[in-house]
Steps between C-alpha positions, in 0.01 A plus 500: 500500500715409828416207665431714793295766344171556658170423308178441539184448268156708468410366880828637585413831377148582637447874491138653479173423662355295247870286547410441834158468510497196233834375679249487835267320347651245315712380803186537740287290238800238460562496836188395602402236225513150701815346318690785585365507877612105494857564327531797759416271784795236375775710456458700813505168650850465393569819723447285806366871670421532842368721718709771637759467197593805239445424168580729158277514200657604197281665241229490680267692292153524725630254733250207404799263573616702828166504661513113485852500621366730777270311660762207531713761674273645714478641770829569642677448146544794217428431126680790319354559122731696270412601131611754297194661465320711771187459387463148526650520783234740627195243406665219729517724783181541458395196442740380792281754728191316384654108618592654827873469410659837512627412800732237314541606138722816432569639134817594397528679111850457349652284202542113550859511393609747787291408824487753781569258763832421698658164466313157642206677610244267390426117576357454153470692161260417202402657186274431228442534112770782585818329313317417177446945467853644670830467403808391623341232712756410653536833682153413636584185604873619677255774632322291655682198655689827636280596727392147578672359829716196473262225455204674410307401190514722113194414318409631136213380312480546115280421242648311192233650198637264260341246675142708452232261305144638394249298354355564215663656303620456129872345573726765313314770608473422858916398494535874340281642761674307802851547343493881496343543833771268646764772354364799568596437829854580594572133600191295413720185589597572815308281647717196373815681603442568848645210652846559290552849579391445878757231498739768371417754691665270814142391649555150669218196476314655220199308420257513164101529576281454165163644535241493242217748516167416287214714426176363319344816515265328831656768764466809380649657138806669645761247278228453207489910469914491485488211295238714261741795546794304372366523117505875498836494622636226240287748228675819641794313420435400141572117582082444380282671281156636580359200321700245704405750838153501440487141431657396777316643796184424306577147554660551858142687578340212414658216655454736816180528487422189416778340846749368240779747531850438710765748568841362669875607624755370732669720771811386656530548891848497572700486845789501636697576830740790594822371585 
């Protein structure tokens, strides 16, 4: 396939209700577990936004992320959320309306690899866990620092899922489990590569942020239920057996109930400036 060819995974390719309404609530449920909140809160902060600045979201899904960015904006600046898909799009209006933001978050549907917006419109540009599902990235990137002005800050934040650790787990079966989630995704590395191909993509000062969220199952079950989800998918796959499935989250189940279970990744904020 062309290096150029675009691609994209199954969150790439949302199409019916039941698509969207499980996309909705995974990212609202995420989005609001407290290591995410904190991770949100650090890489924003290497936006440096202020109010009355423009600032691009790219994949913004239900605008979790933008609605943060928003507030840093407001009230004279304009947070403009663009996704792919118009009914995500159409939950963070709404619940844009609800924070008393409509006034600086706009929604914008189009593809991340062919932005609607003329050149150096933007003081800043971000997206998140978008690389690691869409393909080339580098058009996303290009698109991006394109419509950044000269000096303005590119941000992308990915998840590395090789560096996901569960506990408990039986050690070959949780590595088979991990391992094929990590490549079902269209890039499940991307994370480590961001600072390279930012770097390439002619971004200037590019800096590497590690951040580690941690869930012990004491703020809600939003990452234990994906966690739990994650054996069905490594079952679909053939890569464990029913045995080995069953097994598993009976001992994950346990350690959860019981407060000695740990779920991990790293995400890598990256940034860099537009020349």
């Amino acid at each position: 396939m062309p290096e150029d060819a675009y691609r994209s995974d199954r969150w790439g390719r949302l199409a019916t209700a039941e698509d969207f309404a499980h996309a909705a609530h995974t990212l609202d449920a995420v989005g609001r577990h407290p290591s995410e909140a904190a991770a949100r809160a650090a890489y924003l902060a290497l936006l440096d936004l202020r109010p009355g600045q423009s600032v691009l979201e790219v994949g913004a899904g239900t605008g979790v992320i933008a609605r943060d960015a928003a507030r840093r904006v407001a009230p004279s600046g304009r947070m403009a959320a663009l996704d792919a898909f118009e009914p995500l799009l159409a939950i963070a209006r709404a619940d844009a309306a609800r924070a008393g933001l409509s006034n600086v978050l706009e929604t914008h549907c189009a593809d991340a690899r062919d932005l609607p917006f003329a050149d150096r419109s933007f003081d800043a540009a971000y997206c998140h866990w978008l690389l690691i599902h869409l393909a080339p990235a580098t058009k996303v990137v290009r698109e991006m620092m394109r419509v950044t002005r000269a000096g303005g800050r590119v941000l992308c934040v990915e998840a590395d899922w090789e560096t996901a650790a569960v506990h408990p787990g039986e050690r070959s079966v949780t590595r088979r489990i991990l391992n094929t989630c990590c490549d079902r995704h269209l890039d499940g590395w991307m994370g480590r590569k961001l600072a390279d191909l930012m770097r390439g993509c002619g971004l200037a000062e590019v800096t590497v942020h590690p951040i580690v969220c941690a869930d012990e199952g004491r703020d809600g079950d939003a990452w234990f239920a994906y966690v739990r989800s994650r054996a069905d998918v490594a079952l679909a796959a053939g890569a464990i057996t029913p045995a080995e499935c069953d097994a598993w989250l009976e001992m994950l189940d346990a350690a959860y109930t019981r407060g000695g279970y740990l779920f991990s990744v790293t995400q890598f904020a990256t940034v860099g400036l537009v020349r």
